[in-house]
N, C-alpha and C positions, 0 to 999 in steps of 0.2 A: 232505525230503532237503536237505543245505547247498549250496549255491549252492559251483562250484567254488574258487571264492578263501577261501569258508570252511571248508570242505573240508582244503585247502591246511592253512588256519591250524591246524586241529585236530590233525591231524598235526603239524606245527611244537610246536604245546603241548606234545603226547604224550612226544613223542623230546625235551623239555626236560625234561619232570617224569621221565621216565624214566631220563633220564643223572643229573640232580642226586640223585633217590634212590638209583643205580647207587653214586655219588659218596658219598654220608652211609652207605650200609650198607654199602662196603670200610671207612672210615675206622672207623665202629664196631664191624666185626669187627677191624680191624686193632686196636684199642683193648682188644677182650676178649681178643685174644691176649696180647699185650701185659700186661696183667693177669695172665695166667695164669703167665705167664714172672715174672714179677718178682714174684707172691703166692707162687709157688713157693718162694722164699729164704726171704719169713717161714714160710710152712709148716714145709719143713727148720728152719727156725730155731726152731720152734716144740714140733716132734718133737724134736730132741735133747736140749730140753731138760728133754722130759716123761720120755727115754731116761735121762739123766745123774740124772737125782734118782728112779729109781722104785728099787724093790727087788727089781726082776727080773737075776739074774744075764746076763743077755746082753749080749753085744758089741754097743758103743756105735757106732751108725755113723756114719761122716760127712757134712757136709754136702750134698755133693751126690751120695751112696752111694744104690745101687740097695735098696730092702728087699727080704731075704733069700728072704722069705716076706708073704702079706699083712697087713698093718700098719692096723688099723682107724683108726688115727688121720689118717695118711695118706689111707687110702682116702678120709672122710670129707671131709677138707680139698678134694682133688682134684673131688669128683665135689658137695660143696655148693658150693666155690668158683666151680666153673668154669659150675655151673647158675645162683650169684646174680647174677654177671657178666653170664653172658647174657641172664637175665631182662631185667638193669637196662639194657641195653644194645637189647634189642627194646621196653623201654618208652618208652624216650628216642627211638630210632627211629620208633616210631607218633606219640610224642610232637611233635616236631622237623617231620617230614614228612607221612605218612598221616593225621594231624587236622586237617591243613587241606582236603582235598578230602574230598569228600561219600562215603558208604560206601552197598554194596549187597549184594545178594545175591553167594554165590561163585558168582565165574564163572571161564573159560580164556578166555585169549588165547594165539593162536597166532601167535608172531612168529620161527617157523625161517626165513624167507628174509628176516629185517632182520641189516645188520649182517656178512654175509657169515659168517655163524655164527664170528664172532671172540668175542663173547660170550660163546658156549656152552661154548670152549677157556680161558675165564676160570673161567665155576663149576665145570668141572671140576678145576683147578688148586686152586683156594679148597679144595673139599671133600677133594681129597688132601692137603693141608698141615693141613688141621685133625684130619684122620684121622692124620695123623703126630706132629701136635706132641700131641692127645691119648692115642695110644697111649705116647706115652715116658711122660706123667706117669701113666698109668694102672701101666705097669713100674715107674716109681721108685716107686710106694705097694706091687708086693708083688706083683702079679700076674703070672701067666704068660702068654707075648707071645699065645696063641692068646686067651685072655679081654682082655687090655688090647686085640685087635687090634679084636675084636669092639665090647667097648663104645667105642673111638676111631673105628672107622667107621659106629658106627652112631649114634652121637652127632651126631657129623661131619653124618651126614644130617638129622638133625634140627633142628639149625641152619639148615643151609641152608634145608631147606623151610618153615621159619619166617616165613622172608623172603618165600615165594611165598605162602603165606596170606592175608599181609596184602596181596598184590599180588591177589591172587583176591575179597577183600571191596572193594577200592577202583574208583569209578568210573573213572578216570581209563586204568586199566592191566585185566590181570587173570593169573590164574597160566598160568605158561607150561608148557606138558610136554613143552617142548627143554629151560629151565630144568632141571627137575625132574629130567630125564634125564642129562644132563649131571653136572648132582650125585650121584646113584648109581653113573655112568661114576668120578667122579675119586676117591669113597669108595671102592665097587668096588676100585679098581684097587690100593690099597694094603692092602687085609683080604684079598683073595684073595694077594697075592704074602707076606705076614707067617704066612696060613693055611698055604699050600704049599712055598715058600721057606723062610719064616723068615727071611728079609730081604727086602728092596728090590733089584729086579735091576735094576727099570726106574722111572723116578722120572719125574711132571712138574713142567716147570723156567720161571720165567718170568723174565721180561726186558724193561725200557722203556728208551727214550732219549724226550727232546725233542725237537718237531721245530718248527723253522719257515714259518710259514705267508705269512710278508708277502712274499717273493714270489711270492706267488699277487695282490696286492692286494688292497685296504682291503674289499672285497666279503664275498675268502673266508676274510682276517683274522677279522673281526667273526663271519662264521660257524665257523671253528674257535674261537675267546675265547666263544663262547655257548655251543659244543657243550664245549668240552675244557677250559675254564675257561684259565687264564693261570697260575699259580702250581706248581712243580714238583711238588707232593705232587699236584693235581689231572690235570695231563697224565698223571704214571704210573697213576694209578687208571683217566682215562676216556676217555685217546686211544688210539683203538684204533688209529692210523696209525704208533704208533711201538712197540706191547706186536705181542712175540715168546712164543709159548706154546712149548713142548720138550718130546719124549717122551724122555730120557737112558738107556741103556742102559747096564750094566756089562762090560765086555768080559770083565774075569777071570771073572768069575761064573759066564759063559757058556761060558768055555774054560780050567776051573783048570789043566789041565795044561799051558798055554803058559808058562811057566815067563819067557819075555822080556816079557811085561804085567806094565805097573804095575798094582797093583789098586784104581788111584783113577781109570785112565782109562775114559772113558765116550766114546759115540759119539752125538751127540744126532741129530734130524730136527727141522726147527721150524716152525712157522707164522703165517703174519705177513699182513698186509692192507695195502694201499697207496691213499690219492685219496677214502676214504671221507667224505662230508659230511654223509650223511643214513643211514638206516637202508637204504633200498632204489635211490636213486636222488640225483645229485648236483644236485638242486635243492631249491628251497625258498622260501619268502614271509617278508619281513624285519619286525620288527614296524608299519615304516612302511605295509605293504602294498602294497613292492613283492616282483614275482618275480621270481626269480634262477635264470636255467641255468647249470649249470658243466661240461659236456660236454668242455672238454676237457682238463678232471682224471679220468684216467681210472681207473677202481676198477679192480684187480689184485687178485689174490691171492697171494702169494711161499710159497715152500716154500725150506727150508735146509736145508742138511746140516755140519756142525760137530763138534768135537772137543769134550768138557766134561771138567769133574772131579767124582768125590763124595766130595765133603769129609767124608763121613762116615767113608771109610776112611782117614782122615788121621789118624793116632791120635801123640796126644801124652804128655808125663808129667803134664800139668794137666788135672782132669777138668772146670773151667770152661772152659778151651779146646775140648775134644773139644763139648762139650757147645754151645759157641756157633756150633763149624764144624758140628755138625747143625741148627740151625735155621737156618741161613744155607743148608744146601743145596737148597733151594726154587728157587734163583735160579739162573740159569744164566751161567755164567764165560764171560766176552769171551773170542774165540780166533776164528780163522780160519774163516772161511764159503764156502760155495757157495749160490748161490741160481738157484733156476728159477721163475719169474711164468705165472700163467696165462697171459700172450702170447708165452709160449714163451722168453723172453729169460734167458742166462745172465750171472751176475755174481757174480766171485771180491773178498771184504771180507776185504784183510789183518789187520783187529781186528775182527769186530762182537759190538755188545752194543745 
């Protein structure tokens, strides 16, 4: 058994290798999205102009036009593109990170009480957005939203748990089935509302600021810059002291015949975490091997209540615009907040975001 200080340390390890791969496998999915959106253009660019020179009498569609019906060419593009991407993407990821520590049999870790389950409201988010941004492109190659909803969430899942795989073979961590769960919760939640609906009623929304830490001093500095890194693209990915997750609800949706709703207004709920420095506890062991209490940073938990918009019912004459304000609506729009803390305490934010 390790002696407590080494103890300590291993944990300190753990909650590093685990935030920096947190950190490399947003920024990787964020990169094969990204890909997908902008392979999309040569695609389109690629069908019209298989469209304009064949000799099949049909109307020539455009660039960014839904196909009418399923479009083998498209389907193709869609559905090898978006697999070579991500292959290339979980091999760079093994690559980059999981080949440096030692591999084992698959195992589970259980880590539902690290973190204040702020985490878990992240892969659910992830899995919804990939379940949306894949169902549109599965619609623009030709299918019908019940089949594009199906393979965009279910795809969605399999992404994700890709990720837990290689967390399950690695010593260091192993797969989680909060993880796991959570990703079926944020898939879930958008194949069922597209299955029964046929839209989005209710959407999740995320949201970071920056925060600073040096008035806490040089202690819990150095411990937020270990844990959250320093650099803006890094905080919003892996501070979870400043990321706000949203369940956004559509009012009109819910009550078409209120005839005085705009029908882009939405009503969000959100949730957010405060004081966190460690996964379970606000202490920790510095590489120098000293230890550090910080008891009186206290971990909270915030809940909000907020006004949102879905840009998605913003409808324009440019179908590049329409089309940018749906992928932008992931994100949830700065406006007026309430918030209640698990120590009971309320507080009205004239802007937050």
């Amino acid at each position: 058994m390790a002696a407590p200080k080494q103890a300590e340390l291993l944990v300190f390890i753990r909650i590093n290798k685990w935030k920096g791969r947190l950190f490399i496998g947003k920024l990787l999915l964020f990169l094969f999205l990204s890909g997908c959106f902008f392979s999309k253009s040569a695609i389109l660019a690629q069908t019209n102009a298989i469209i304009a020179t064949s000799n099949y009498k049909t109307k020539k569609l455009t660039l960014l036009q839904p196909a009418p019906k399923p479009n083998k060419t498209r389907l193709w593009f869609v559905a090898g593109g978006s697999t070579a991407t991500y292959t290339a993407s979980m091999v760079m990821l093994n690559k980059t990170w999981y080949s440096q520590y030692p591999r084992t049999q698959f195992h589970w870790f259980k880590d539902w009480d690290g973190w204040m389950q702020i985490d878990k409201a992240g892969h659910a988010w992830t899995a919804y957005f990939e379940a949306e941004y894949l169902t549109n492109l599965y619609q623009w190659a030709g299918l019908s939203l019940p089949k594009a909803a199906l393979l965009g969430g279910g795809t969605a899942l399999v992404y994700q748990n890709g990720i837990e795989l290689l967390d399950g073979t690695s010593v260091g961590w192993g797969a989680s089935p909060g993880d796991i769960a959570a990703n079926a919760l944020g898939a879930a939640a958008h194949t069922i509302q597209a299955l029964t609906w046929r839209q989005q009623r209710i959407r999740i929304k995320f949201f970071s600021h920056k925060l600073n830490y040096g008035h806490y001093g040089p202690a819990v500095q150095a411990r937020a810059l270990s844990l959250y890194g320093q650099s803006l693209p890094e905080r919003v990915l892996k501070d979870y002291n400043g990321q706000t997750y949203w369940v956004s609800a559509n009012l009109k949706s819910f009550a078409p015949r209120a005839k005085w709703l705009p029908k882009w207004l939405n009503l969000a709920a959100g949730y957010g975490v405060e004081g966190l420095l460690g996964a379970q506890k606000n202490s920790w062991e510095t590489p120098q091997g000293q230890t550090i209490n910080a008891p009186h940073i206290v971990r909270v938990r915030q809940f909000y209540l907020s006004p949102d918009i879905d840009l998605s019912r913003i409808k324009t004459r440019w179908r590049g615009v329409n089309i940018a304000l749906n992928m932008l609506n992931i994100i949830k729009i700065p406006a007026p907040a309430i918030s209640l803390n698990s120590k009971g305490k309320w507080q009205f934010y004239g802007l937050y975001w």
